[in-house]
C-alpha positions, -999 to 999 in steps of 0.1 A, spaced: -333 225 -337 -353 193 -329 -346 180 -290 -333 145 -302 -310 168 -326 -297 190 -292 -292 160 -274 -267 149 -298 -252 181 -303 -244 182 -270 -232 147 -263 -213 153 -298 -195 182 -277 -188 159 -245 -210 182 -224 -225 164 -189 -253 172 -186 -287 158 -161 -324 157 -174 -354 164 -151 -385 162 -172 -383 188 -198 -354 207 -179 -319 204 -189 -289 210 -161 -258 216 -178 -237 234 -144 -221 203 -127 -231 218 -94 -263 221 -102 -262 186 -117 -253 168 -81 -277 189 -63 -303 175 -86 -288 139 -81 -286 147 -39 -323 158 -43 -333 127 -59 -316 104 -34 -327 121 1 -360 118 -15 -352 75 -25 -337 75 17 -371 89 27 -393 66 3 -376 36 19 -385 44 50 -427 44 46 -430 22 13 -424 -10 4 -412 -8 -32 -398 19 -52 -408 21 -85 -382 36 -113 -409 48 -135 -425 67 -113 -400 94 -111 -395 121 -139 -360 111 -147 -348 84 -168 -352 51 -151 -315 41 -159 -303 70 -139 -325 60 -105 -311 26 -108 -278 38 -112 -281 68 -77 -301 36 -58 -267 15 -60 -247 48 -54 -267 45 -23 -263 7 -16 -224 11 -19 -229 40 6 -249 17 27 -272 41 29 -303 20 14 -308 -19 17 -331 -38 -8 -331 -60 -44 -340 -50 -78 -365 -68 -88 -388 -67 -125 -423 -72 -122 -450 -75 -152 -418 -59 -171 -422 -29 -147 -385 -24 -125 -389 -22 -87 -364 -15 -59 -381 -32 -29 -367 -15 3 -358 -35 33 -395 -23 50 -409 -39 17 -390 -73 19 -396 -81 60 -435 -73 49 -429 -98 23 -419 -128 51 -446 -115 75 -471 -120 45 -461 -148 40 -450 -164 74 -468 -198 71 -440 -208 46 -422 -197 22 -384 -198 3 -366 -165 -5 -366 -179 -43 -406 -179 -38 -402 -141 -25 -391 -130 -56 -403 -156 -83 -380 -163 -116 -349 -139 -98 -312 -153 -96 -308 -142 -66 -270 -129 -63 -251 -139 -30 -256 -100 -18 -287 -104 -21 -293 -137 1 -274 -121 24 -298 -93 30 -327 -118 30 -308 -138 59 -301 -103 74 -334 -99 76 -349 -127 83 -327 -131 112 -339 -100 125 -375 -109 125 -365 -143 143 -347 -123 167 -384 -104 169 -399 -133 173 -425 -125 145 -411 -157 128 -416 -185 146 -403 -220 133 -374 -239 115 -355 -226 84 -337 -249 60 -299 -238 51 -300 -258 20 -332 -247 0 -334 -209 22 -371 -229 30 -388 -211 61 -419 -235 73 -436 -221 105 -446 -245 134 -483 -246 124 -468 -260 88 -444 -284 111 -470 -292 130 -489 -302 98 -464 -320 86 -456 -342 114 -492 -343 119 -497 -357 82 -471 -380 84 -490 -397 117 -519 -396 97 -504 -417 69 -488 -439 90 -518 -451 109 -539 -451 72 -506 -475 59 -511 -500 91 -552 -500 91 -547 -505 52 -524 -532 57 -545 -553 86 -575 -549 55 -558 -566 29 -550 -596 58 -584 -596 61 -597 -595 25 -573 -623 17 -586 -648 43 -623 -639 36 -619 -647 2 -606 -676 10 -635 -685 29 -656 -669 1 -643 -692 -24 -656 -722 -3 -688 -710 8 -701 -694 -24 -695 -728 -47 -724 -738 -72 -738 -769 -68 -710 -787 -50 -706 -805 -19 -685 -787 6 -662 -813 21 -651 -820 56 -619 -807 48 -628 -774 32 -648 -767 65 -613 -772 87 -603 -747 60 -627 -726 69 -625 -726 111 -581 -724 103 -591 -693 90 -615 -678 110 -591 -690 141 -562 -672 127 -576 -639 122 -590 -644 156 -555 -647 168 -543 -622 155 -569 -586 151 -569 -586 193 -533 -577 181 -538 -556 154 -568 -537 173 -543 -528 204 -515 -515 185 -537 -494 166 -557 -479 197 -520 -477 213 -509 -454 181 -537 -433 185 -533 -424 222 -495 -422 217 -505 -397 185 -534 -379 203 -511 -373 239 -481 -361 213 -499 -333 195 -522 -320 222 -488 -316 241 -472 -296 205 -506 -274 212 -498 -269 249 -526 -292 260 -526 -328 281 -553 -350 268 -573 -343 305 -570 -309 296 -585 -315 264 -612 -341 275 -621 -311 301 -623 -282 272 -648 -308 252 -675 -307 281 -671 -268 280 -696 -253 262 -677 -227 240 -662 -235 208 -625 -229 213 -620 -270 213 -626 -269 175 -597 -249 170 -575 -277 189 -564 -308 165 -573 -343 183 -558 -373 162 -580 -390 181 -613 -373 173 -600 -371 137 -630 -380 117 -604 -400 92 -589 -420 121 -623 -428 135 -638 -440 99 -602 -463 96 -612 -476 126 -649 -479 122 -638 -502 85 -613 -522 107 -643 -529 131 -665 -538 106 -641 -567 91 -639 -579 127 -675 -580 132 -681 -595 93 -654 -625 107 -669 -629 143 -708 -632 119 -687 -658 99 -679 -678 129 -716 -679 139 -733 -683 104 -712 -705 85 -727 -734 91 -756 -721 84 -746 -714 53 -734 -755 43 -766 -765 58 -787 -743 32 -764 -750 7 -769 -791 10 -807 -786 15 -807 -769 -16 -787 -795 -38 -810 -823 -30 -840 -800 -34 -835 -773 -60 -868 -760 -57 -872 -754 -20 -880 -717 -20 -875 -710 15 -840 -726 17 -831 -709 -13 -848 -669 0 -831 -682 33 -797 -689 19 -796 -658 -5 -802 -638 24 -773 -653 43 -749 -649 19 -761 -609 16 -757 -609 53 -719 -622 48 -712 -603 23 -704 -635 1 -732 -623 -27 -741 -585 -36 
């Protein structure tokens, strides 16, 4: 009789029966000290390993799916099902706190086990756990309730760190376009063809130049003032105060580069360095602008004199009023 044939034959008959490999238990006793064997053996593989998989075992995977959640109701073994490249895995509770270590800079329990529904039982067991390793102390940070989102302090840090960064970008940005707008003001004036630039154009001019002067002082102080207030706040997140700091910068090992200055942040310093140079273009405006009308009029009652012309090209390079 073919096997598939038997198997029928005896199901046909309402005979139990368990199947280990190629041998067939038919004695009920013999049947749960197969089944005991089995799960003593899924106890002890939970203890050193971090996933069980069903197919490794010589028994149908149904059936080791069916003895792990005998032993989950017997709390006996904690862990989640969970179906990876269409193989079935039973990661223990060893496997899933390995799974928040590896991934301690941030992760979500949905990100732990991508494309799952996680049940309510099983968030519970992930919150079981990852308690447990907060209690350890081998997770270190702040834990969202709502999205089960765990973002370590070095990601806060980051974050908050970012945020600073984008602020200060956002003001230095902002003081630009002031600038830009009055120098093309001033541009507009200074780079006319052929035309007389009148008295009042020229009060148009100085107004301008005066009222940025009034005001980048300002703008100059309150962003030197963000970047101490930023620099002191996240050398003190690192455990450092910014004399500590300025004393590990004269020391000659490296451990400084692992600290983050906001201050020594090559992005705030080039923000700064473009905010400087629009200062230094408007304070150059002050000085040369009359030099500029002056060529400009020499060069309207004499068209061809060469060295006004080389002399006033060279200007308005200078200025930034011609590329």
């Amino acid at each position: 009789m073919e096997y598939d044939l038997f198997i029928k034959f005896i199901n046909d008959l309402q005979i139990n029966f368990f199947r280990k490999g190629d041998v067939l238990i038919l004695n009920p006793d013999k049947i749960e000290e197969a089944k005991n064997k089995i799960k003593i053996n899924l106890i002890e593989n939970s203890k050193t390993e971090n996933y069980i998989s069903l197919g490794n075992f010589d028994i149908n995977s149904i059936i080791i799916e069916n003895l792990i959640n005998e032993l989950k109701k017997e709390k006996k073994l904690k862990g989640i099902f969970y179906r990876e490249n269409e193989e079935l895995l039973f990661f223990t509770e060893k496997g899933i706190r390995n799974l928040m270590l590896e991934n301690s800079f941030l992760f979500s329990f949905d990100d732990l086990f991508y494309e799952k529904d996680l049940s309510q039982e099983e968030i519970s067991l992930l919150t079981e756990i990852f308690n447990e390793l907060v209690k350890e102390k081998k997770l270190v940070g702040n834990f969202d309730q709502e999205s089960l989102t765990f973002s370590s302090k070095d990601v806060i840090f980051a974050k908050d760190y970012n945020s600073s960064l984008f602020e200060f970008e956002r003001n230095v940005n902002s003081y630009i376009q002031k600038f830009n707008l009055e120098f093309l003001k001033i541009k507009k004036i200074l780079t006319k063809q052929n035309e007389t630039i009148f008295p009042q154009e020229i009060k148009i001019i100085q107004d301008t130049i005066d009222r940025i002067n009034s005001k980048y002082i300002f703008w100059r102080e309150s962003l030197e003032a963000f970047i101490l207030r930023a620099n002191a706040t996240f050398l003190k997140k690192q455990g450092l105060s910014v004399k500590k700091y300025k004393k590990l910068k004269q020391e000659p090992f490296e451990v400084k580069n692992d600290i983050k200055s906001f201050e020594d942040d090559l992005e705030v310093s080039g923000l700064m360095v473009e905010f400087n140079n629009w200062v230094k273009l408007f304070n150059e405006l002050e000085l040369k602008y009359p030099n500029v009308i002056y060529y400009q009029k020499r060069l309207i009652s004499n068209p061809k004199d060469k060295n006004s012309s080389k002399n006033f090209n060279d200007l308005l390079i200078s200025l930034n009023l011609k590329s």
